[in-house]
C-alpha positions as CSV (number, residue, x, y, z in Angstrom):
1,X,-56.3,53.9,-117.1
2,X,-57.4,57.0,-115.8
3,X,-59.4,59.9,-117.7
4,X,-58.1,63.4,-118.4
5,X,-60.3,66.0,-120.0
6,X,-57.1,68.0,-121.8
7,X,-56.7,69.8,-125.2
8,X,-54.1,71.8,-126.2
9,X,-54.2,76.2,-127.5
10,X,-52.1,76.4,-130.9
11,X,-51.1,78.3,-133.4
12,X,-49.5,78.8,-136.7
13,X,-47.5,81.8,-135.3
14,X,-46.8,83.6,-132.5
15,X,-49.1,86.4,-131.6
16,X,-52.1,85.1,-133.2
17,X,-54.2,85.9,-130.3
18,X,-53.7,82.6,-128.4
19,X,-53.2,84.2,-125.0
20,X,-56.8,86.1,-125.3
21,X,-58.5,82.8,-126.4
22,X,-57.0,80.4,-123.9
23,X,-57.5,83.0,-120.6
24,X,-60.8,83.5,-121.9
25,X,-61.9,80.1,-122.7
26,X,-60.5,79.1,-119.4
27,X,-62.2,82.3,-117.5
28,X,-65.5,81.1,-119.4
29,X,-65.2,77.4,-118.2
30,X,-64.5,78.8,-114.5
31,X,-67.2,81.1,-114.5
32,X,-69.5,77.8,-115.5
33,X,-68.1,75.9,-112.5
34,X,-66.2,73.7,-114.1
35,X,-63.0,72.7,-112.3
36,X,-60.1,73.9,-115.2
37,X,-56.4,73.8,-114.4
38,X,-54.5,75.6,-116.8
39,X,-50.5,74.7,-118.7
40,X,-48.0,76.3,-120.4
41,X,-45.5,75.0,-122.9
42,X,-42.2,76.2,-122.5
43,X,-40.3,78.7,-120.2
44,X,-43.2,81.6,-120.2
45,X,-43.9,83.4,-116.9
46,X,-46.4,85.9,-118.3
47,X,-48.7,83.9,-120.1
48,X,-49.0,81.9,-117.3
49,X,-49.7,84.8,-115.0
50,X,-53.2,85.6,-117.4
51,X,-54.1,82.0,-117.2
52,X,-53.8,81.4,-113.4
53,X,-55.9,84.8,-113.1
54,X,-58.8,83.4,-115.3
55,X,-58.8,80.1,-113.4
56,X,-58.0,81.2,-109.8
57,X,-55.4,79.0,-109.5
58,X,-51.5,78.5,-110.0
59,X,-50.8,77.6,-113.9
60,X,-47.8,75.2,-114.7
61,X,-44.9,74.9,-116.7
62,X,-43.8,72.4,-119.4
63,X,-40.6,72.3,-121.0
64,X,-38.6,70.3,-123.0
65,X,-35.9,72.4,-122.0
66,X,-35.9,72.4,-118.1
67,X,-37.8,68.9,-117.9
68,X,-36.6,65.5,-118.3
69,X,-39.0,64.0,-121.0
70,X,-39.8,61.7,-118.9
71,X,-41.2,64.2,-116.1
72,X,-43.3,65.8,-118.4
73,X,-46.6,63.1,-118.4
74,X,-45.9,62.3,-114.7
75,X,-45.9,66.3,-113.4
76,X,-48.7,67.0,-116.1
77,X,-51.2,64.2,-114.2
78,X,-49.5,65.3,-111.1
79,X,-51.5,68.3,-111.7
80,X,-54.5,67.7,-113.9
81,X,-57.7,69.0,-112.6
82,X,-61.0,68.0,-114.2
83,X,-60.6,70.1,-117.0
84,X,-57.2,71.3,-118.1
85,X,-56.1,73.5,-121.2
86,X,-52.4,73.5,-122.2
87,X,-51.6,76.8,-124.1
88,X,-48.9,76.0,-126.7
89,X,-46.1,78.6,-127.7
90,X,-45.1,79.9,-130.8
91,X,-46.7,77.8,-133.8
92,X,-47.7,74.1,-133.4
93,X,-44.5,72.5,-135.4
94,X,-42.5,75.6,-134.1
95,X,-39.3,74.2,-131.6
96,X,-35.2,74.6,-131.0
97,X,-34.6,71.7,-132.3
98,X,-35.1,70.9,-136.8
99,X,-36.8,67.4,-136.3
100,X,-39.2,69.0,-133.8
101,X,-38.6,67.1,-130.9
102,X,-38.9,69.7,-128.5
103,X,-42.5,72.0,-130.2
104,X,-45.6,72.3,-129.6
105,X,-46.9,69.3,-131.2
106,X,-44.5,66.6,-129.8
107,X,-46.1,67.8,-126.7
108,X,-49.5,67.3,-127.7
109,X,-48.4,63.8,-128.9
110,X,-46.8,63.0,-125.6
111,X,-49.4,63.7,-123.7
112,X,-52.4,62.5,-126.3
113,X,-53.4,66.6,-126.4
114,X,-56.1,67.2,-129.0
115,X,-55.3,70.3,-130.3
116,X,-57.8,73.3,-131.3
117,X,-55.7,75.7,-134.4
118,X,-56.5,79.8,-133.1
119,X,-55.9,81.2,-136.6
120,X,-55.0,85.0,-136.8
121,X,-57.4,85.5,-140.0
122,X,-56.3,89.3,-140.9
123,X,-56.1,89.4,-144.1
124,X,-57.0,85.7,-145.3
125,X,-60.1,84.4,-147.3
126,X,-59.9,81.2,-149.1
127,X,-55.8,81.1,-148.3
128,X,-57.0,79.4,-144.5
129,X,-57.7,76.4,-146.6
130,X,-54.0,75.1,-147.4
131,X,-52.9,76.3,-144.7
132,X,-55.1,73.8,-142.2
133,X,-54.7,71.2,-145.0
134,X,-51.1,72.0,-144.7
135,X,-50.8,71.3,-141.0
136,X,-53.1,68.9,-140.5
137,X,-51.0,66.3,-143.4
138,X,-47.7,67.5,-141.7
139,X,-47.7,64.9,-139.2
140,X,-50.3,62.6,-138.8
141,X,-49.8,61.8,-135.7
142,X,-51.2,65.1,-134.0
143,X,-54.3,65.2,-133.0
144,X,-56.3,68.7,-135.0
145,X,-59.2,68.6,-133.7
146,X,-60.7,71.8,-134.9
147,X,-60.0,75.2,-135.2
148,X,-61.4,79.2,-133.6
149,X,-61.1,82.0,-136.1
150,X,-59.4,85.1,-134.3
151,X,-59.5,88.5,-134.9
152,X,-61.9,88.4,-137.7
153,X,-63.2,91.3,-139.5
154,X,-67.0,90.8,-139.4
155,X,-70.0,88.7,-140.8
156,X,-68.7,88.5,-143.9
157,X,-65.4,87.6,-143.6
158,X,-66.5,85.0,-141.4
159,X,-68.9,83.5,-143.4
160,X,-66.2,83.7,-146.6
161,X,-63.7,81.7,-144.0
162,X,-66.4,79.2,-142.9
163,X,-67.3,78.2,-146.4
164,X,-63.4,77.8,-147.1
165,X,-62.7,75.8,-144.0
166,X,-65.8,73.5,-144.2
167,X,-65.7,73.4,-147.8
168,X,-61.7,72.0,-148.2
169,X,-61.0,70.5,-144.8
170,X,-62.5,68.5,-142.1
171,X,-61.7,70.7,-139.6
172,X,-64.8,71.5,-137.7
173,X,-64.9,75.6,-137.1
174,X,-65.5,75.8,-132.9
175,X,-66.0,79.7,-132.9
176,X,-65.6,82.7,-134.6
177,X,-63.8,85.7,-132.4
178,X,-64.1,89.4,-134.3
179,X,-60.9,92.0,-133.8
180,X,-61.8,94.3,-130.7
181,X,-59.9,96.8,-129.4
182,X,-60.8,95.0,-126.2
183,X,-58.9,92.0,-126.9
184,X,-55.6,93.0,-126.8
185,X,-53.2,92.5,-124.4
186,X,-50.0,94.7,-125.0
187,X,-46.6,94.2,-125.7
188,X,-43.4,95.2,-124.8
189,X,-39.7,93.9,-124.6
190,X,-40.2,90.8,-123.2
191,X,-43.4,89.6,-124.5
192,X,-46.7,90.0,-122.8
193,X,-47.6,92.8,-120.4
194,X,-48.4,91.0,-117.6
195,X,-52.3,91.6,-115.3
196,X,-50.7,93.0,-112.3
197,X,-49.8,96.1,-114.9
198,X,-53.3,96.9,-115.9
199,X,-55.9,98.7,-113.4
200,X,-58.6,96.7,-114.8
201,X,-57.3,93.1,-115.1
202,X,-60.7,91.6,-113.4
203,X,-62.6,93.5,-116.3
204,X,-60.0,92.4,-119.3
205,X,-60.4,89.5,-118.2
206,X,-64.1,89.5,-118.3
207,X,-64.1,90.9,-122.0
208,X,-61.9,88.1,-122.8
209,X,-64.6,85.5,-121.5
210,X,-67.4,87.6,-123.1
211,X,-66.1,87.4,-126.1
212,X,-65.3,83.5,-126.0
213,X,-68.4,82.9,-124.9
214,X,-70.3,85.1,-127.9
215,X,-68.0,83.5,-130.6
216,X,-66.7,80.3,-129.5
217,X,-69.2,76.9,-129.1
218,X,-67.9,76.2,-125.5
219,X,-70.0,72.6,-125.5
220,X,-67.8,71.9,-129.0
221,X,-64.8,72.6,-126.9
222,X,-65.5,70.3,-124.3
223,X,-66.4,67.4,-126.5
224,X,-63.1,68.0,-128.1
225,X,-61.0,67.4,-124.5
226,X,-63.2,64.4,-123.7
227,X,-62.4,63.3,-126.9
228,X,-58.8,62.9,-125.2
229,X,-57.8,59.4,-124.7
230,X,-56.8,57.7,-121.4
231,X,-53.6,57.9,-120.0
232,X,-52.0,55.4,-118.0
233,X,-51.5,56.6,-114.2
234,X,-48.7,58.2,-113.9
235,X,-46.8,57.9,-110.7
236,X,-47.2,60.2,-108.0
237,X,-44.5,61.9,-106.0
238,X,-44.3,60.7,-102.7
239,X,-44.0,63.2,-99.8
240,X,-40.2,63.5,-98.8
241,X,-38.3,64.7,-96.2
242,X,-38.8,68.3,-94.5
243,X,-35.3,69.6,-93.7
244,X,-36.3,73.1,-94.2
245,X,-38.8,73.2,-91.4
246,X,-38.3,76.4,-89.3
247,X,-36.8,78.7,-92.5
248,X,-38.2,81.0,-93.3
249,X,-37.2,82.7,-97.3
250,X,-38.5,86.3,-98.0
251,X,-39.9,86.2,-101.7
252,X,-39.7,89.4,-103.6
253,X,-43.0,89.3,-105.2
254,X,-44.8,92.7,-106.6
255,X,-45.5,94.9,-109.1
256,X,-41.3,94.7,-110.4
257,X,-40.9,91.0,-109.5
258,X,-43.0,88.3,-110.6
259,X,-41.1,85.4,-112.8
260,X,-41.4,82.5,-110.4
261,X,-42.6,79.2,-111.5
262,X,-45.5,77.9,-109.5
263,X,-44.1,74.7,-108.8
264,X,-40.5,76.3,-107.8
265,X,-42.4,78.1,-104.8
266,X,-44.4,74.9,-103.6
267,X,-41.3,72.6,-103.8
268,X,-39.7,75.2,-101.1
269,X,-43.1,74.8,-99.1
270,X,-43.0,71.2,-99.6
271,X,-39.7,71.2,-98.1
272,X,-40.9,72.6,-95.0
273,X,-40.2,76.1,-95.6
274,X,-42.7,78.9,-94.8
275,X,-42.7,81.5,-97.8
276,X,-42.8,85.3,-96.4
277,X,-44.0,87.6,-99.7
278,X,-42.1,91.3,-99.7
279,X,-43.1,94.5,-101.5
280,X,-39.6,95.7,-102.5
281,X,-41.6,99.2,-103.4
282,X,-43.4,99.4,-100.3
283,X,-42.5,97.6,-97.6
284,X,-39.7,99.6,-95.3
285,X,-38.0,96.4,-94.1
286,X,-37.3,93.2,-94.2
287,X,-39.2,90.9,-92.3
288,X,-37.4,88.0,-90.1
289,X,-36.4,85.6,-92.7
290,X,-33.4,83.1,-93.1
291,X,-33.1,83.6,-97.0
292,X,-34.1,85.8,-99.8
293,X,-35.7,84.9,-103.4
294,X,-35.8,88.0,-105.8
295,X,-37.0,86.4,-108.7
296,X,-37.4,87.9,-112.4
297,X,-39.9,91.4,-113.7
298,X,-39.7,94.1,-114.9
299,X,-37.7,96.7,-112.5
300,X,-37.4,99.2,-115.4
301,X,-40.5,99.7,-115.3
302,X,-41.0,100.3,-111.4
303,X,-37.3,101.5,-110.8
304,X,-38.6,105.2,-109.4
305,X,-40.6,103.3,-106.6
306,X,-38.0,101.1,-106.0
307,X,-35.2,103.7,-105.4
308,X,-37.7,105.6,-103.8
309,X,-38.1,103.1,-100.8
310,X,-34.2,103.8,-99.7
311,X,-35.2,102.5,-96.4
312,X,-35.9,98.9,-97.5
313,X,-32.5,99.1,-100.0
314,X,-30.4,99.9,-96.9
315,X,-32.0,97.1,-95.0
316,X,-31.3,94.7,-97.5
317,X,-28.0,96.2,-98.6
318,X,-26.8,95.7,-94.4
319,X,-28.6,92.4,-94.1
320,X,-26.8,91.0,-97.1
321,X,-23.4,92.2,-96.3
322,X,-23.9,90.6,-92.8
323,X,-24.4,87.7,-94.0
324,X,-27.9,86.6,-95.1
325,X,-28.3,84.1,-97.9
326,X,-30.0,85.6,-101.5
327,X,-31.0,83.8,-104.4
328,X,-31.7,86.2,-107.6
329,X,-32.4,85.8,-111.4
330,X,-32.4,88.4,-113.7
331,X,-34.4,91.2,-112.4
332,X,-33.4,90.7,-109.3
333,X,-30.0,90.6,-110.2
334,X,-30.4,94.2,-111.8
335,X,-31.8,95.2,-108.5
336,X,-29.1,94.5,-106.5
337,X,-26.6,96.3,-108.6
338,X,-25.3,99.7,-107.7
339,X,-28.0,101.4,-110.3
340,X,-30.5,101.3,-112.9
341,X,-30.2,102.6,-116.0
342,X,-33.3,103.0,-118.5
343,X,-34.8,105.5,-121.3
344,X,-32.2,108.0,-119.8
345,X,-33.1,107.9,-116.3
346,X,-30.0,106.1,-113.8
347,X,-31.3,105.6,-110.4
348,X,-29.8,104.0,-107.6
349,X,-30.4,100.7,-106.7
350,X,-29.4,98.3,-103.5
351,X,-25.6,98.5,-103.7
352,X,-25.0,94.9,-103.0
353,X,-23.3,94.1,-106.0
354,X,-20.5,96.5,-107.8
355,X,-21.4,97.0,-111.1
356,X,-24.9,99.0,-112.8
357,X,-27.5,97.4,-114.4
358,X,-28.1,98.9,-118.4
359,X,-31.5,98.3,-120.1
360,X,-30.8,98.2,-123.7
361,X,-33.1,98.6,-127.2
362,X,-32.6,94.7,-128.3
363,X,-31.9,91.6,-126.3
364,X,-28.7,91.1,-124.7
365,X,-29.0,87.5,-124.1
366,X,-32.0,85.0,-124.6
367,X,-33.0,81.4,-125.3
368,X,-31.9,78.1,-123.3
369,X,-29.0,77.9,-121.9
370,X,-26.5,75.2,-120.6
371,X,-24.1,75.9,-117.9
372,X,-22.2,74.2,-115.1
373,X,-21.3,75.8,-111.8
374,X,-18.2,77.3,-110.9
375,X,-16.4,76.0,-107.3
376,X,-16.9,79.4,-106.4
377,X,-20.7,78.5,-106.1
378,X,-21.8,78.1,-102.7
379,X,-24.3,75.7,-103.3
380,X,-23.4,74.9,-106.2
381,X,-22.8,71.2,-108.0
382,X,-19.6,71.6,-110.1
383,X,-19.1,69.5,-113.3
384,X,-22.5,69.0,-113.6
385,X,-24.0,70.6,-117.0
386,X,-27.1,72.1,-115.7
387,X,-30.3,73.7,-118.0
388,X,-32.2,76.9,-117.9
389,X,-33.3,79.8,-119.7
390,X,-32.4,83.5,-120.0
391,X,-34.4,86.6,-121.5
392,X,-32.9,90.0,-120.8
393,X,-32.7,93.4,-122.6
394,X,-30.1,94.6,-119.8
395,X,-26.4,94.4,-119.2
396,X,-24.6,94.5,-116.0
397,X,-21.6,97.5,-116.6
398,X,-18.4,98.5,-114.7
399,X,-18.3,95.3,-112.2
400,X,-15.0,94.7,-110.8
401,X,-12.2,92.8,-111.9
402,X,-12.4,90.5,-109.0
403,X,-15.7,89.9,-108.8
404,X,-16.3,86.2,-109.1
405,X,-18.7,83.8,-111.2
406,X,-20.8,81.0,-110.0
407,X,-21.5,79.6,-113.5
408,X,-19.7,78.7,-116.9
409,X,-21.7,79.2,-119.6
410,X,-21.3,76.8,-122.4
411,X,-24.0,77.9,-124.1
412,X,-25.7,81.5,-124.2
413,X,-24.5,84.7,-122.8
414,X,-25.4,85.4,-119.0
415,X,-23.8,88.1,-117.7
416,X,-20.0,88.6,-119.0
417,X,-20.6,86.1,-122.4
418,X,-18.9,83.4,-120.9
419,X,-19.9,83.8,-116.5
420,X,-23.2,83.9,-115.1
421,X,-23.8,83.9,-111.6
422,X,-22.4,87.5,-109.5
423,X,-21.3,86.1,-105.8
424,X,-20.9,88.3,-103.4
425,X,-21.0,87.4,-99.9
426,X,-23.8,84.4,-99.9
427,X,-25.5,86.5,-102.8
428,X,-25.9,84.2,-105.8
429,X,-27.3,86.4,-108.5
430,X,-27.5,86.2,-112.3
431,X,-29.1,86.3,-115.3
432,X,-30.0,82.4,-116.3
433,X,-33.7,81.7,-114.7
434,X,-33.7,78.3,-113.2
435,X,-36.7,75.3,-112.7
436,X,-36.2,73.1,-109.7
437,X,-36.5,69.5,-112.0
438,X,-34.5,66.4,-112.4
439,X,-32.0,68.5,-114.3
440,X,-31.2,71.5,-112.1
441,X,-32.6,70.8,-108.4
442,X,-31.6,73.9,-107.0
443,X,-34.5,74.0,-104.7
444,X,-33.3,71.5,-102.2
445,X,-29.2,72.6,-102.7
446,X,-30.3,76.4,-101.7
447,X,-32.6,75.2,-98.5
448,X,-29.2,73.6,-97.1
449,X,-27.4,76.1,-97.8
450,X,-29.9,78.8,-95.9
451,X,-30.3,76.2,-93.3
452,X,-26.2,75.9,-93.1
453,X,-26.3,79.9,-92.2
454,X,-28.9,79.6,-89.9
């Protein structure tokens, strides 16, 4: 049996300030030395982009959705450092699914995650009191372990909220966090804004830690993840083989494309491939790579500076038409489409694909999805059903009516309702976000296709 310091970030709800506590608990723990590795539950990219920030290193995924259950424990210990923090989603019992098998808290069962309650206390007195008692008879088998007061009003609210938590519960309070202009990260469409937005991430960050460390017993917090059990030793990927040694794939990654999964990018290294990162606002060309990821952002938001660098669109727009393979999700997707179009601005975009990308006021598709691919797919696995996730306020407009789909969709909406997956060319490009795991191992099908072209 093997130890694991671990506890899991919940909620009752979503935006209750969760985000702020977890990257500043985890910023706090760093700061002190301690080795912290940090988790998120579900298919998040932003959160986890605060959390690897506080803790200087990459922060992992876990889903229900994208993961065999039975990859979960093994990938978790895979990647386990001597502290690690797992920041829930949503509320605790909150899931897809009605009996809970996929939330919050039958992943803190699975992995044995004591579980500390952030409770967004605008507004509430005496009412915390059923509310704990509430979730902490719900299901017995969870492990509540204690709870941090957020976004309190001052002394005496606090004090009021002690006395009702320590005076009907059992519930140990482990920190009291006042409402500060300071600790608020923004929102927008898609969640989250994300640290590479803000001029001062380094310094948010900082206030977020500040603040933990003024209001939150960090000792208390500890005792609660060594409190964790032992788990039994998972088993530990092997090394495999290296076909991919000698590619090289360009990875759009900047200001307008960030949504990669950390474990995504090393399972391309681990295959031998040597990642090349690209500025798709600054750079003028494309370096000498084999393939192209563009992964998921927010273009919108950077879409002057990207039609502004025309010469790195007609370089990619010639290299892709001659040939060279491309891999992209979502935003990527929308850059590669004759134009943008958002807040009544249309700008162009790389050309590569017919049809113009449309940012719209509420979500045009979003949720898990399930999918199989189309024989159209170039490296594709037909008849397969396949998982992933999509999240987009844009449509794709006025493709042609030849273009050609790499992906049914049997459930959500991709790009045409009942098609995901634009090719053009080797261009695979759509909407539905992917996870190289037992389900959908596109890492290894794309790699031999690059290395096919090479």
């Amino acid at each position: 049996m093997t130890h694991f310091p671990r506890l899991m970030i919940s909620a009752a709800h979503k935006s209750s300030g969760k985000t702020v506590i977890s990257t500043g608990l985890t910023a706090a723990f760093h700061q002190a030395g301690h080795d912290i590795g940090t988790f998120k539950k579900g298919p998040d990219y932003i959160d986890p982009m605060w959390l690897s920030a506080a803790s200087d290193r990459p922060c992992y995924n876990l889903d229900f959705n994208a993961m065999l259950r039975g990859e979960i424990a093994p990938f978790f210990q895979s990647r386990a450092r001597g502290l690690s923090l797992v920041e829930a989603n949503k509320g605790l019992f909150d899931g897809v699914h009605a009996d809970g098998g996929d939330s919050n808290a039958a992943l803190a069962k699975l992995l044995c995650l004591p579980v500390v309650l952030v409770i967004d206390t605008g507004g509430v007195t005496r009412g915390i009191a059923p509310l704990l008692l509430g979730y902490c008879s719900f299901d017995e088998h969870v492990n509540i372990a204690g709870v941090i007061l957020n976004k309190v009003a001052g002394a005496r609210h606090e004090r009021k909220l002690r006395e009702s938590v320590e005076g009907y519960t059992d519930l140990p309070v482990l920190g009291a966090v006042t409402r500060q202009p300071g600790l608020e990260i923004g929102e927008r469409h898609l969640g989250l804004t994300t640290p590479a937005e803000y001029n001062e991430q380094t310094a948010m960050i900082a206030r977020f830690a500040e603040a933990v460390r003024q209001g939150v017993d960090l000792d208390a917090v500890l005792n609660v993840a060594h409190s964790a059990p032992d788990l039994a030793p998972g088993s530990q990927p092997t090394p495999g083989p290296q076909p991919a040694i000698g590619l090289r794939i360009g990875v759009a990654r900047d200001a307008a494309f960030g949504f990669y999964y950390a474990d995504d990018l090393e399972a391309l290294q681990a295959a031998g491939a040597e990642l090349v990162f690209i500025d798709m606002s600054k750079d003028q060309a494309l370096p000498n790579i084999d393939g192209l990821f563009i992964g998921g952002g927010f273009p919108e938001m950077r879409m002057q500076a990207l039609s502004a660098n025309a010469a790195l669109r007609g370089d990619l727009k010639a290299k892709l038409a001659a040939g060279l393979p491309c891999y992209a999700e979502c935003g990527g997707l929308m850059y590669l489409c004759n134009q943008m179009s958002y807040q009544g601005q249309t700008l162009p975009m790389v050309g590569a694909i017919g049809g113009n990308a449309v940012m719209h006021a509420r979500p045009q598709g979003r949720g898990y999805v399930r999918f199989t691919d189309t024989a159209n797919h170039p490296w594709g696995n037909p008849g397969t059903p396949q998982r992933a996730h999509e999240f987009h306020y844009a449509s794709i407009e006025n493709l042609p009516a030849s273009s050609r789909y790499g992906r049914e969709m049997t459930r959500g909406t991709g790009i045409s309702g009942t098609s995901d997956a634009i090719i053009q060319n080797n261009i695979v490009a759509g909407f539905c976000h992917l996870r190289n795991t037992g389900p959908t191992p596109w890492v290894p099908r794309f790699l031999d296709f690059v290395k096919s072209k090479a």
